[in-house]
MOPAC internal coordinates of N, CA, C and O (Angstrom, degrees):
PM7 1SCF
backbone

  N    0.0000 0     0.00 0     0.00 0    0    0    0
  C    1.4511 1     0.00 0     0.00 0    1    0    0
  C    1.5354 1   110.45 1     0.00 0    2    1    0
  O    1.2310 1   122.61 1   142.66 1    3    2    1
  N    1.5462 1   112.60 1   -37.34 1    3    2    1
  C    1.7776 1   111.85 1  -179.92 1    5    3    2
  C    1.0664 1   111.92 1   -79.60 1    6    5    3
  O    1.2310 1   117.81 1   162.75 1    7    6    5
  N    1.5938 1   121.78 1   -17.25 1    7    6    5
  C    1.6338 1   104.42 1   154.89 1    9    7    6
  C    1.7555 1   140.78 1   -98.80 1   10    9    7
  O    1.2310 1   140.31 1  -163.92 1   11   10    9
  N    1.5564 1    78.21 1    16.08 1   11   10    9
  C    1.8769 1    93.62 1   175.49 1   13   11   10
  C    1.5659 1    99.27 1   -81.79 1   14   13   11
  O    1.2310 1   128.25 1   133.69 1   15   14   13
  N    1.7278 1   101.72 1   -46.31 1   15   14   13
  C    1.7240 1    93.05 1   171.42 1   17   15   14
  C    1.5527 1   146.15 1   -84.32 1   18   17   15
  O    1.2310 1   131.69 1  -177.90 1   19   18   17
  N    1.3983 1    95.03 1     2.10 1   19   18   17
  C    1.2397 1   129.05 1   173.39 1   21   19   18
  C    1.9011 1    99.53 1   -69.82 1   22   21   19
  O    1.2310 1   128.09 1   115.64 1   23   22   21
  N    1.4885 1   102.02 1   -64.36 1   23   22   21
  C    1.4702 1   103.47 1  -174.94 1   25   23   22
  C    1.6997 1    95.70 1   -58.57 1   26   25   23
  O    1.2310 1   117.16 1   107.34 1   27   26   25
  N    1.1111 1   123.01 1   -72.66 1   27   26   25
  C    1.3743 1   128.42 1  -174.23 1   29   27   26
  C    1.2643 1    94.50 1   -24.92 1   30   29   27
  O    1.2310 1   104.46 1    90.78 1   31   30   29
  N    1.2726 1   146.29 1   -89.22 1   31   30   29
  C    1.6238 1   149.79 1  -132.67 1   33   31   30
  C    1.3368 1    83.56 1   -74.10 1   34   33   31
  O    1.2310 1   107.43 1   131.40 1   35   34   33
  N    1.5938 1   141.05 1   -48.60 1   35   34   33
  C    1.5981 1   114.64 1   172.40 1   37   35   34
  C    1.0483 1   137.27 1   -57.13 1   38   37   35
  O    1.2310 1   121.25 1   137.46 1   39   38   37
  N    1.6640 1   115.21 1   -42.54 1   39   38   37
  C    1.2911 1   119.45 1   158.81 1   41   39   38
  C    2.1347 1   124.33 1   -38.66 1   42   41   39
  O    1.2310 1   133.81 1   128.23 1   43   42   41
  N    1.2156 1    90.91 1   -51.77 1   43   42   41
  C    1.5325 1    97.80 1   171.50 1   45   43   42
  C    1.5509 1   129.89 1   -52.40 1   46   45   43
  O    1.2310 1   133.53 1   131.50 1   47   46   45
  N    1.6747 1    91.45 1   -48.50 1   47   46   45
  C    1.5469 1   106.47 1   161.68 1   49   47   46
  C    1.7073 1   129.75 1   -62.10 1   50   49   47
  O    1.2310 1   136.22 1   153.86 1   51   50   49
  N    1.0271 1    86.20 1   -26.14 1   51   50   49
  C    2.1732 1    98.79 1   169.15 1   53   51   50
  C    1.2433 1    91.40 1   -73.58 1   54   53   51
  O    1.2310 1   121.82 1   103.47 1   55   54   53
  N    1.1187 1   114.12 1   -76.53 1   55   54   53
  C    1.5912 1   122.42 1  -154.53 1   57   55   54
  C    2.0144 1   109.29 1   -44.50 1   58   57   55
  O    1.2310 1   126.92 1   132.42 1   59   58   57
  N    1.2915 1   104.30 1   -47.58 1   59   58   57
  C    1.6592 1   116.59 1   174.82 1   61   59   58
  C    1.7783 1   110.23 1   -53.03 1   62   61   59
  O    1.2310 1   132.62 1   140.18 1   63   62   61
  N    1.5366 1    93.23 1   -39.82 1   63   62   61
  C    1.7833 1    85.55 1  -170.26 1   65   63   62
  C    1.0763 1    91.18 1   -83.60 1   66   65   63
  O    1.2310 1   102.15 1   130.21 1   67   66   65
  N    1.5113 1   150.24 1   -49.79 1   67   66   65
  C    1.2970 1   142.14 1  -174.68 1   69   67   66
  C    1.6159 1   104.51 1   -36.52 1   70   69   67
  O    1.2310 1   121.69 1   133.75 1   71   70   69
  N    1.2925 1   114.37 1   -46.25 1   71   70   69
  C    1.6215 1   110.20 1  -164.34 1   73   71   70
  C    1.1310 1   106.93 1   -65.15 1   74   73   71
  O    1.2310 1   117.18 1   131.92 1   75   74   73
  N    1.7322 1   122.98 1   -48.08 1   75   74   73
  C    1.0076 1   138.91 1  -136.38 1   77   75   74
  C    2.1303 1    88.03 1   -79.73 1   78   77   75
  O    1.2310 1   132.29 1   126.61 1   79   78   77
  N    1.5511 1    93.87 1   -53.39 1   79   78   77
  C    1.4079 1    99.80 1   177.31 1   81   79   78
  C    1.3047 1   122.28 1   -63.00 1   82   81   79
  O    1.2310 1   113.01 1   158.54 1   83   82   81
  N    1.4089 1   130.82 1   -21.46 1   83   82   81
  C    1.6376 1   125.41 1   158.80 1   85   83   82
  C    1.3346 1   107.96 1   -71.53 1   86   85   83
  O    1.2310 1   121.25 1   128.88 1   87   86   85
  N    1.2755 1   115.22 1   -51.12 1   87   86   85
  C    1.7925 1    96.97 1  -179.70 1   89   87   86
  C    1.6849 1   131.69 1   -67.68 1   90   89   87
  O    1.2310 1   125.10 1   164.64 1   91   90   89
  N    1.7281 1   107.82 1   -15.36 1   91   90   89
  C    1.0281 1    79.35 1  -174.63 1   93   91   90
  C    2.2573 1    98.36 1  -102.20 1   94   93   91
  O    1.2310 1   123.36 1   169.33 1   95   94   93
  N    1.0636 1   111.17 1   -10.67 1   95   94   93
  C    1.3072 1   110.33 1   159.76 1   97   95   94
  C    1.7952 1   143.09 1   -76.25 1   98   97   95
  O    1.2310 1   133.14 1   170.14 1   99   98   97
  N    1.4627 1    92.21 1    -9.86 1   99   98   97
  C    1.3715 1   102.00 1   175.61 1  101   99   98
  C    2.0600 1   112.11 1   -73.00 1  102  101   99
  O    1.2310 1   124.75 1   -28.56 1  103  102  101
  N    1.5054 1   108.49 1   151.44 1  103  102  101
  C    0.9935 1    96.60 1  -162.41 1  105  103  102
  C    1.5365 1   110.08 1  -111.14 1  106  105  103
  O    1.2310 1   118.97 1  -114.70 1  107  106  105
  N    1.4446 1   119.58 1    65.30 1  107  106  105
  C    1.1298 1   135.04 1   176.78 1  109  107  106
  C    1.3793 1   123.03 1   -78.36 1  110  109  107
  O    1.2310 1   118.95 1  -108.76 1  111  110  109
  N    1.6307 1   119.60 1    71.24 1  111  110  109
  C    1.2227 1   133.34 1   154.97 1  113  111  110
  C    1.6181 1   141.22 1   -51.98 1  114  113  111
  O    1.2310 1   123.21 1    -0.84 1  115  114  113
  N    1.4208 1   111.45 1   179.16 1  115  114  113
  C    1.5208 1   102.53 1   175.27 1  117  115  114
  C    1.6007 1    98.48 1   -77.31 1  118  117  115
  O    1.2310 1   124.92 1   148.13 1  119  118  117
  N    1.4616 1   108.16 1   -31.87 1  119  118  117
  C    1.8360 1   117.03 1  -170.75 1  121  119  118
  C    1.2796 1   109.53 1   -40.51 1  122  121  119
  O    1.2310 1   122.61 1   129.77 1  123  122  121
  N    1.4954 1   112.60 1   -50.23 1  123  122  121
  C    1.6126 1   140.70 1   174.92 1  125  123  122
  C    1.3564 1   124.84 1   -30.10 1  126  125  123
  O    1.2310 1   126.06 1   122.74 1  127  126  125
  N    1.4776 1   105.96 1   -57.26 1  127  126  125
  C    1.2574 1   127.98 1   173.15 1  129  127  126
  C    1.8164 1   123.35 1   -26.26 1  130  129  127
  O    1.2310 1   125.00 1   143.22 1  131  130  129
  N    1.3373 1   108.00 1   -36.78 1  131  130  129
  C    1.5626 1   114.87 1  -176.66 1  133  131  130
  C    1.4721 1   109.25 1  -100.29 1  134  133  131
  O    1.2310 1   117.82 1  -176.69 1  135  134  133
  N    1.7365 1   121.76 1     3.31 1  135  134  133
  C    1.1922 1   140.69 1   137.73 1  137  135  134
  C    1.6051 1   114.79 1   -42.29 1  138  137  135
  O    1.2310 1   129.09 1    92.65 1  139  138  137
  N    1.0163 1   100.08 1   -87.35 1  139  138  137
  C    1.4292 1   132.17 1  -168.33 1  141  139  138
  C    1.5432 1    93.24 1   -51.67 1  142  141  139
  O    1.2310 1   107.88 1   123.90 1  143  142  141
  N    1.1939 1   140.23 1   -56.10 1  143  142  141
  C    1.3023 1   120.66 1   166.79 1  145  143  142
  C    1.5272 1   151.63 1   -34.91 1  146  145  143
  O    1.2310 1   120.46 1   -80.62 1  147  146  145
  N    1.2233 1   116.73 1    99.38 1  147  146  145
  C    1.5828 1   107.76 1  -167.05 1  149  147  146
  C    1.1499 1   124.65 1   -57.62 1  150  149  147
  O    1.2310 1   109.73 1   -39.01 1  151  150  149
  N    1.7461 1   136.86 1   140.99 1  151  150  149
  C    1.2040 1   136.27 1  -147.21 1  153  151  150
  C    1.6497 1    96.03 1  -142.39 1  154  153  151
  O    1.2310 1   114.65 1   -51.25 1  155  154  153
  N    1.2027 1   127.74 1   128.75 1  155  154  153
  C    1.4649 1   137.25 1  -154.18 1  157  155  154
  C    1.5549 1   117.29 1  -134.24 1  158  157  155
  O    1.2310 1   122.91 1   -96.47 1  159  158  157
  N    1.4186 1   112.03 1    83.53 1  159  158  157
  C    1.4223 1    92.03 1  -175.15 1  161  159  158
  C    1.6398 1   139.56 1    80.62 1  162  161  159
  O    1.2310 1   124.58 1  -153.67 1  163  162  161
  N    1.6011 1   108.81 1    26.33 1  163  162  161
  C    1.3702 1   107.93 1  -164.25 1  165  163  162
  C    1.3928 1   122.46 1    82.13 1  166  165  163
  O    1.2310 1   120.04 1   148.63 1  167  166  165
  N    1.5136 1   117.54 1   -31.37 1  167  166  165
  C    1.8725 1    99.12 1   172.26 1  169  167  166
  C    1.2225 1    80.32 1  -134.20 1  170  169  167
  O    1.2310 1   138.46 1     7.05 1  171  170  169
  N    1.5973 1    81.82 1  -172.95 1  171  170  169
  C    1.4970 1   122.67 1  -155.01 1  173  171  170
  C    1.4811 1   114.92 1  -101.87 1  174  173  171
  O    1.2310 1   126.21 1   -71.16 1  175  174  173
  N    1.4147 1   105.66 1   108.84 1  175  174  173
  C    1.7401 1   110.60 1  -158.57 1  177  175  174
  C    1.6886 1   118.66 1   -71.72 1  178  177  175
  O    1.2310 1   129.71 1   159.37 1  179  178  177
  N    1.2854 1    98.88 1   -20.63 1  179  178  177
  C    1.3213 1   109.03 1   149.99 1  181  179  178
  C    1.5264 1   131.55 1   -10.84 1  182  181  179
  O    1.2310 1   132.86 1   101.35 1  183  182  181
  N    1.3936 1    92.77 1   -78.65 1  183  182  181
  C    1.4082 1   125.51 1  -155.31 1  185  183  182
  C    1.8298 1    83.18 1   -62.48 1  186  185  183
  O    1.2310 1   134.00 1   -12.32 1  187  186  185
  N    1.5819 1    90.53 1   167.68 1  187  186  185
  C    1.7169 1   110.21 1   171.67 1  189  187  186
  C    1.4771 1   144.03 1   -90.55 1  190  189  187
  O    1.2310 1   139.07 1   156.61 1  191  190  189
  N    2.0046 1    80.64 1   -23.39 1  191  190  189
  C    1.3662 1   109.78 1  -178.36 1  193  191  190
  C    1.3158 1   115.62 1   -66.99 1  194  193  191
  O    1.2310 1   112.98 1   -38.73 1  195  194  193
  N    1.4963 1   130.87 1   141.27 1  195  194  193
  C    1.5341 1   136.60 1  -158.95 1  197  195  194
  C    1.4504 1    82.70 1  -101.87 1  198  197  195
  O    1.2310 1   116.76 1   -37.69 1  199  198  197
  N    1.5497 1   123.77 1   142.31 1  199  198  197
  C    1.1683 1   118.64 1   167.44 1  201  199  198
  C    1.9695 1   103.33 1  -115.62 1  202  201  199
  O    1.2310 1   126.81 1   -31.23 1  203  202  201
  N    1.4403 1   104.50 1   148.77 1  203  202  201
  C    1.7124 1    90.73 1  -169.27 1  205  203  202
  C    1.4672 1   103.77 1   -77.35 1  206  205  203
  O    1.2310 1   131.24 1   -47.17 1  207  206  205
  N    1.6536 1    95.92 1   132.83 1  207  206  205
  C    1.7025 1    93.00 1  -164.91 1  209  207  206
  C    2.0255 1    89.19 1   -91.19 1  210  209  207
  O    1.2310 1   125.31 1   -29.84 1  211  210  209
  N    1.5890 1   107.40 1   150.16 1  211  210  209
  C    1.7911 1   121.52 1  -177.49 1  213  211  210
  C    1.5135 1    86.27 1   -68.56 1  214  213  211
  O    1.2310 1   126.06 1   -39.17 1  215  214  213
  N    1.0904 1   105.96 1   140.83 1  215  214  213
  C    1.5870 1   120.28 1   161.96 1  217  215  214
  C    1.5986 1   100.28 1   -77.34 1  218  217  215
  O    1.2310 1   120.47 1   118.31 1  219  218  217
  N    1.3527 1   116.70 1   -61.69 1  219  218  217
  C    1.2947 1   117.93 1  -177.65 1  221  219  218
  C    1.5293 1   135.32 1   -41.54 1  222  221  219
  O    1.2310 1   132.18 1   162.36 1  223  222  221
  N    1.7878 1    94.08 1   -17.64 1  223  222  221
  C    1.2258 1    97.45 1   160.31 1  225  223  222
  C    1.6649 1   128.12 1   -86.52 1  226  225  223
  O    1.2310 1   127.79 1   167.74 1  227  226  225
  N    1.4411 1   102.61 1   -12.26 1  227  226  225
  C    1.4798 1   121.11 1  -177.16 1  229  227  226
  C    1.3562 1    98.01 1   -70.15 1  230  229  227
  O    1.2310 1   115.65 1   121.46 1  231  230  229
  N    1.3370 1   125.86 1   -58.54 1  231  230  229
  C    1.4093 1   152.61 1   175.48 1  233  231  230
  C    1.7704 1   109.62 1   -26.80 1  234  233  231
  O    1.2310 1   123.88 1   111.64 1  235  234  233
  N    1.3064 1   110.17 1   -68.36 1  235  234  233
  C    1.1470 1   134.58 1  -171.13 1  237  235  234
  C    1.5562 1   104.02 1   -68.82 1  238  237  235
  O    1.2310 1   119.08 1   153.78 1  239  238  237
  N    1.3591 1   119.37 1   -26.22 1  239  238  237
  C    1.5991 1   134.14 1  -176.95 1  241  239  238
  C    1.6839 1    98.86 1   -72.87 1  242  241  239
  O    1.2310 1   125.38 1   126.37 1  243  242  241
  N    1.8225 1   107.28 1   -53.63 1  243  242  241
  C    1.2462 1    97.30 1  -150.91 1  245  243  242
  C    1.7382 1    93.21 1   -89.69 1  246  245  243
  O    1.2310 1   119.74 1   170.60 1  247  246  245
  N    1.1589 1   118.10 1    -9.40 1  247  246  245
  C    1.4938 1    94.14 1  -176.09 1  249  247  246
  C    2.0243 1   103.13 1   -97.38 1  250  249  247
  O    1.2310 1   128.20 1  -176.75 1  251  250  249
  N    0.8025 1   101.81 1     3.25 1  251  250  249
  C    1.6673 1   109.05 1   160.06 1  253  251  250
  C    1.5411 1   110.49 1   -70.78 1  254  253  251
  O    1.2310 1   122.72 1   128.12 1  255  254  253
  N    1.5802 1   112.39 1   -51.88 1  255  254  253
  C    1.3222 1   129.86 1   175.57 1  257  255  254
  C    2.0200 1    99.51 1   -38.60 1  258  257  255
  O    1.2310 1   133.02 1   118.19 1  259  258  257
  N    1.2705 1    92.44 1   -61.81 1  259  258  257
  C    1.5713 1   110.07 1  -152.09 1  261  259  258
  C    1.5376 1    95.60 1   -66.36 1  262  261  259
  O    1.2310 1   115.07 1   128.16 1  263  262  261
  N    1.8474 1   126.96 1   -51.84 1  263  262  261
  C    1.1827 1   115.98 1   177.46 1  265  263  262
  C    1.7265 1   116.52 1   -63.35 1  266  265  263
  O    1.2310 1   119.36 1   160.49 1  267  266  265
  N    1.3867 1   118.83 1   -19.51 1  267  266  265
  C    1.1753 1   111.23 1  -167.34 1  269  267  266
  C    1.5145 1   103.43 1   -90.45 1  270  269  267
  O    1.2310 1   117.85 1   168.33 1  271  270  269
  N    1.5918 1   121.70 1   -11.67 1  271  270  269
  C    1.3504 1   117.01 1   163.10 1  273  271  270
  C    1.5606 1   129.61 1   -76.01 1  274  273  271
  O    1.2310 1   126.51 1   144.63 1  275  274  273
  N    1.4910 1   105.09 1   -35.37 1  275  274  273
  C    1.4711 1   127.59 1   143.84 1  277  275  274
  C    1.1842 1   105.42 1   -29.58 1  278  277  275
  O    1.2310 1    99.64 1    97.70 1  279  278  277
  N    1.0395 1   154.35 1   -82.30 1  279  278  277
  C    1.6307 1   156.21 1   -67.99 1  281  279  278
  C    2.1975 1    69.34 1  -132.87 1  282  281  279
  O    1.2310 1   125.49 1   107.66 1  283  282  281
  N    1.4768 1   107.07 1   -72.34 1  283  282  281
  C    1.2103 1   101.70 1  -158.05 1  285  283  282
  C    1.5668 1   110.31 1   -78.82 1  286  285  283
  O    1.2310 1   110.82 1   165.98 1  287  286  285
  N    0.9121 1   134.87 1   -14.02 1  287  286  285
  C    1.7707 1   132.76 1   134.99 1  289  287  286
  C    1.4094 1   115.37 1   -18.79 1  290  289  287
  O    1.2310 1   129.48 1    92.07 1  291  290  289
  N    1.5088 1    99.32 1   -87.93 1  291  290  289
  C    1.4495 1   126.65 1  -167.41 1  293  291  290
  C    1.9814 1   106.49 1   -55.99 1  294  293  291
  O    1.2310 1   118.66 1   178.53 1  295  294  293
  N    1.2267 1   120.16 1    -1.47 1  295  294  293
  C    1.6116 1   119.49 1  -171.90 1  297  295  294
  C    1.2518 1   105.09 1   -88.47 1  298  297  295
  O    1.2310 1   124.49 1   129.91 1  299  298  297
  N    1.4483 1   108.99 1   -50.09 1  299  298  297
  C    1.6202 1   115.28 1  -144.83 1  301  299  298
  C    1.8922 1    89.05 1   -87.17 1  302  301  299
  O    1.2310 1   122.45 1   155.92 1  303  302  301
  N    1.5934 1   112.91 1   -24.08 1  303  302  301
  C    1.6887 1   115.20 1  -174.83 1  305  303  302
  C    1.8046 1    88.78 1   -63.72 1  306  305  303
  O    1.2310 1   115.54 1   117.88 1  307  306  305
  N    1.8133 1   126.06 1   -62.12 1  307  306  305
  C    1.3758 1   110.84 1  -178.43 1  309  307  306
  C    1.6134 1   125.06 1   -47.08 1  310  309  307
  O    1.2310 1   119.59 1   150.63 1  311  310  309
  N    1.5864 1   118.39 1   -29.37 1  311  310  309
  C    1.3768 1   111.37 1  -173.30 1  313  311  310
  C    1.4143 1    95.02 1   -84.16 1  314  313  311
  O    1.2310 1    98.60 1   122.59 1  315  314  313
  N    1.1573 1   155.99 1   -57.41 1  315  314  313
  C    1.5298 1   156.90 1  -172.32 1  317  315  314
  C    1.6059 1   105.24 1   -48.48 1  318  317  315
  O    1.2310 1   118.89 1   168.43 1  319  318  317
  N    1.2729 1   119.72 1   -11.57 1  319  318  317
  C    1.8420 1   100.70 1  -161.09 1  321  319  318
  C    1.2498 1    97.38 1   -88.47 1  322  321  319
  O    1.2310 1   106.87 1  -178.69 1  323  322  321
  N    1.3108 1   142.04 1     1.31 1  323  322  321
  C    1.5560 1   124.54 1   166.86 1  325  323  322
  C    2.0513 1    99.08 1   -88.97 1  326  325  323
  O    1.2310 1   123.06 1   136.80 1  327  326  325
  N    1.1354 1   111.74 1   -43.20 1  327  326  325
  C    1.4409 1   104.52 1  -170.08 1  329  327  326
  C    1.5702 1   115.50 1   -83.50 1  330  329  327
  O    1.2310 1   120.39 1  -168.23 1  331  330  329
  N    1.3993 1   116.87 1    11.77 1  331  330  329
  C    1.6371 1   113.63 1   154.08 1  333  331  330
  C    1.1030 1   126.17 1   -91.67 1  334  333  331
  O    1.2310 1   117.29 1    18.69 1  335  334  333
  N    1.5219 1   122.75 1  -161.31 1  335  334  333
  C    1.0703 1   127.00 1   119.43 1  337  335  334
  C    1.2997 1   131.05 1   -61.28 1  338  337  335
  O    1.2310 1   120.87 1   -43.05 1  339  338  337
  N    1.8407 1   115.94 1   136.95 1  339  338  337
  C    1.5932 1   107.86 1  -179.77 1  341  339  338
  C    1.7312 1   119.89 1   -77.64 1  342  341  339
  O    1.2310 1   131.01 1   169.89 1  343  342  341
  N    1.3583 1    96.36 1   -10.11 1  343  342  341
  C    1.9363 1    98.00 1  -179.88 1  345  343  342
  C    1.6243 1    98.32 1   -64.06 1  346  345  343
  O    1.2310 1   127.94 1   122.81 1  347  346  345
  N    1.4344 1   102.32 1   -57.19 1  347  346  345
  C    1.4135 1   122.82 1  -173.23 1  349  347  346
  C    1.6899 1    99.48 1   -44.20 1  350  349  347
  O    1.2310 1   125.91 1    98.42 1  351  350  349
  N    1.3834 1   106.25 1   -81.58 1  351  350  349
  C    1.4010 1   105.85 1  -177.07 1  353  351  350
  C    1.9515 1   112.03 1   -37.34 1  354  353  351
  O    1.2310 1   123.54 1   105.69 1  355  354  353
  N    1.1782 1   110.82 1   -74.31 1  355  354  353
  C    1.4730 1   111.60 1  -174.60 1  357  355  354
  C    1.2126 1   125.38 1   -33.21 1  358  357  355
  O    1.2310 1   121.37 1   141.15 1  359  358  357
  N    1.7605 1   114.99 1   -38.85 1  359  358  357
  C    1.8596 1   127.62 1   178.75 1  361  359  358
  C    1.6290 1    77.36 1   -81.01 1  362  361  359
  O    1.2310 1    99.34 1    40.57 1  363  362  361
  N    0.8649 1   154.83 1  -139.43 1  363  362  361
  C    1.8299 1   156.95 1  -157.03 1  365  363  362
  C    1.5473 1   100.06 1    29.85 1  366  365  363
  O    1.2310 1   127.93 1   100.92 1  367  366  365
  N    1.1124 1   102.35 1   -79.08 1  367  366  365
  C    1.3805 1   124.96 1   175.85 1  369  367  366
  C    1.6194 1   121.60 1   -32.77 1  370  369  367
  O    1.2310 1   118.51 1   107.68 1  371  370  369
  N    1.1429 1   120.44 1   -72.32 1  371  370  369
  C    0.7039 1   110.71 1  -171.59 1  373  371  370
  C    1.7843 1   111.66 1   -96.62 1  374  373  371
  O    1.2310 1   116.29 1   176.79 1  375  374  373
  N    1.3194 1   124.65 1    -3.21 1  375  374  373
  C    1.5896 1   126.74 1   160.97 1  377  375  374
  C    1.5922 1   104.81 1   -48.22 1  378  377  375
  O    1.2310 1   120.93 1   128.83 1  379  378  377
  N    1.7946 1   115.83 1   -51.17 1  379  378  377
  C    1.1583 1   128.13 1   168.78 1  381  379  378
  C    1.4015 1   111.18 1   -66.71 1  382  381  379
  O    1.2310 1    93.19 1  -166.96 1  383  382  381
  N    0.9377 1   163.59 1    13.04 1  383  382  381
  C    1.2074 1   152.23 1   129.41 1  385  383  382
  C    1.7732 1   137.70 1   -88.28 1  386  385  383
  O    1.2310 1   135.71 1   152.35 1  387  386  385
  N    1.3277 1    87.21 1   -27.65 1  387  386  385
  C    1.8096 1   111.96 1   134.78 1  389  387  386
  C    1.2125 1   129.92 1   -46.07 1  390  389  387
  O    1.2310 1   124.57 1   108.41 1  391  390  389
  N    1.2986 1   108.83 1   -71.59 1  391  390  389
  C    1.6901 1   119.93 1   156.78 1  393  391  390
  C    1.6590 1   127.58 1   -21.69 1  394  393  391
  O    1.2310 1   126.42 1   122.23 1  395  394  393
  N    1.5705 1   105.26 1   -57.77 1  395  394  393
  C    1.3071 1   129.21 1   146.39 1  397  395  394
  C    1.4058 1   135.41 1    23.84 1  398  397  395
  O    1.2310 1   142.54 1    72.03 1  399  398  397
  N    2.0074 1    73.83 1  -107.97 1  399  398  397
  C    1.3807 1   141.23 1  -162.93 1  401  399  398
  C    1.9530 1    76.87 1   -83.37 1  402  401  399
  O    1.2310 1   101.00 1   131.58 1  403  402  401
  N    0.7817 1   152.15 1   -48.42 1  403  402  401
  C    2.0143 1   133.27 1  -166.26 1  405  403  402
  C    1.1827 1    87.25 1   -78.36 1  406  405  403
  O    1.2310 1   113.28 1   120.23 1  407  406  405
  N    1.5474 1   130.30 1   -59.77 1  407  406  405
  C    1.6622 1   112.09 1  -164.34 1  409  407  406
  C    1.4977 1    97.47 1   -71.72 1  410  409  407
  O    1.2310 1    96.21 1   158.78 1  411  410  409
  N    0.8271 1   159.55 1   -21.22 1  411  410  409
  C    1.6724 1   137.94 1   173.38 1  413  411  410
  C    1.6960 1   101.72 1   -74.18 1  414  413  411
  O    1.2310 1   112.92 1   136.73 1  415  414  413
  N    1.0911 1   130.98 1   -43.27 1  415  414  413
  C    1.3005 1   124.02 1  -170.59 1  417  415  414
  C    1.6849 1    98.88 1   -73.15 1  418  417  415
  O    1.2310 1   117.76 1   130.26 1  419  418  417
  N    1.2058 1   121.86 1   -49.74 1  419  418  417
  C    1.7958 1   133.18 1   174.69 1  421  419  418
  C    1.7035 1   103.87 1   -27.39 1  422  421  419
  O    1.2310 1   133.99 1   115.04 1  423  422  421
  N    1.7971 1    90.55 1   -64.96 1  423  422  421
  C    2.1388 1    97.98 1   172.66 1  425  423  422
  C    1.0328 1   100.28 1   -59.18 1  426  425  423
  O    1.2310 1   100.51 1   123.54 1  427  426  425
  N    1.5070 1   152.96 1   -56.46 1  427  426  425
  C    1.1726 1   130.55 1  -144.37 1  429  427  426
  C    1.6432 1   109.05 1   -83.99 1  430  429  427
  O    1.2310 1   121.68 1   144.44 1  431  430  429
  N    1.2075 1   114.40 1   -35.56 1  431  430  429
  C    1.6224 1   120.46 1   157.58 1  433  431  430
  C    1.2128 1   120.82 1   -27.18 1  434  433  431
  O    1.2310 1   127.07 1   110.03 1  435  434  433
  N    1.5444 1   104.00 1   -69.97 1  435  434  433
  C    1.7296 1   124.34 1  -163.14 1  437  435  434
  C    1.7526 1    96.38 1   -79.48 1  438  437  435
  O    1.2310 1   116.14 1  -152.42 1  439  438  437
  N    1.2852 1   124.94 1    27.58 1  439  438  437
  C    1.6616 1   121.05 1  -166.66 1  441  439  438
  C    1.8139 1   125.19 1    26.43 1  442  441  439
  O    1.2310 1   134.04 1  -140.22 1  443  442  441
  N    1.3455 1    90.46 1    39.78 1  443  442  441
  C    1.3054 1    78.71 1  -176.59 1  445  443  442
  C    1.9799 1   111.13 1  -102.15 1  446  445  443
  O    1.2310 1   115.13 1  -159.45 1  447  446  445
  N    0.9447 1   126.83 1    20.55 1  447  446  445
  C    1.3228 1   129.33 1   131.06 1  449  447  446
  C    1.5332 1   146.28 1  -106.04 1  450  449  447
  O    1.2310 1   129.55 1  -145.66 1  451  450  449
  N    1.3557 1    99.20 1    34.34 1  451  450  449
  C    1.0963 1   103.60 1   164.24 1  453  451  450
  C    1.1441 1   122.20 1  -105.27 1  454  453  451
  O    1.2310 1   114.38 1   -57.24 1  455  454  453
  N    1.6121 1   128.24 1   122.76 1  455  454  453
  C    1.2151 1   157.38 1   -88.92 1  457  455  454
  C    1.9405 1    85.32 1  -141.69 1  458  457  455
  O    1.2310 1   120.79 1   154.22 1  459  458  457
  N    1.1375 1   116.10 1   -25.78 1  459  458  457
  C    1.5206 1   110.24 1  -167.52 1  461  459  458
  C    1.5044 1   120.47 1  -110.45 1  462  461  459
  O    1.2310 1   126.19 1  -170.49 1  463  462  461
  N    1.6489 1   105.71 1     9.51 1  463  462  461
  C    1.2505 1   111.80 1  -177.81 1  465  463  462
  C    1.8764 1   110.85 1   -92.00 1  466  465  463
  O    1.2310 1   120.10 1   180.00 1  467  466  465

């Protein structure tokens, strides 16, 4: 037991000078200050001013989103089609590509890929 608290009271004692020695050597200036500030995208989040954010860049984000969820869907259905069933596999398959095929036609309905508005 007197050397569980023995270790303990050393452990504590490392740990204290460690603190004591980062705080008083760290070099946290006024200079620092524009460090420590988070910076987002080219401006300065600071500020108040709304800048008009491109949709087209939103656009281009979310359908990256959508192919890159595709992408990992659509992999693991090609490695599985020898070790199923093919009814099984084919209705999978193509329900998910159905699936798709309504949300791309849904955007193209509601104009939301068009690129020139």
């Amino acid at each position: 037991m007197k050397l569980m608290m023995d270790s303990l009271i050393t452990i504590m004692t490392i740990i204290m000078i460690m603190f004591i020695m980062i705080t008083t050597l760290s070099k946290k200036t006024i200079f620092d200050m524009q460090k420590s500030t988070p910076f987002e995208c080219g401006f300065n989040s600071m500020s108040y001013n709304r800048l008009p954010f491109s949709i087209h860049f939103f656009m281009i984000a979310v359908i990256f989103l959508i192919f890159d969820i595709e992408i990992i869907m659509i992999m693991p259905m090609i490695i599985t089609m020898k070790t199923v069933m093919m009814k099984y596999w084919m209705m999978t398959s193509v329900l998910f590509i159905i699936i798709l095929i309504m949300g791309l036609m849904h955007e193209w309905k509601n104009g939301m890929i068009n690129w020139t508005e």
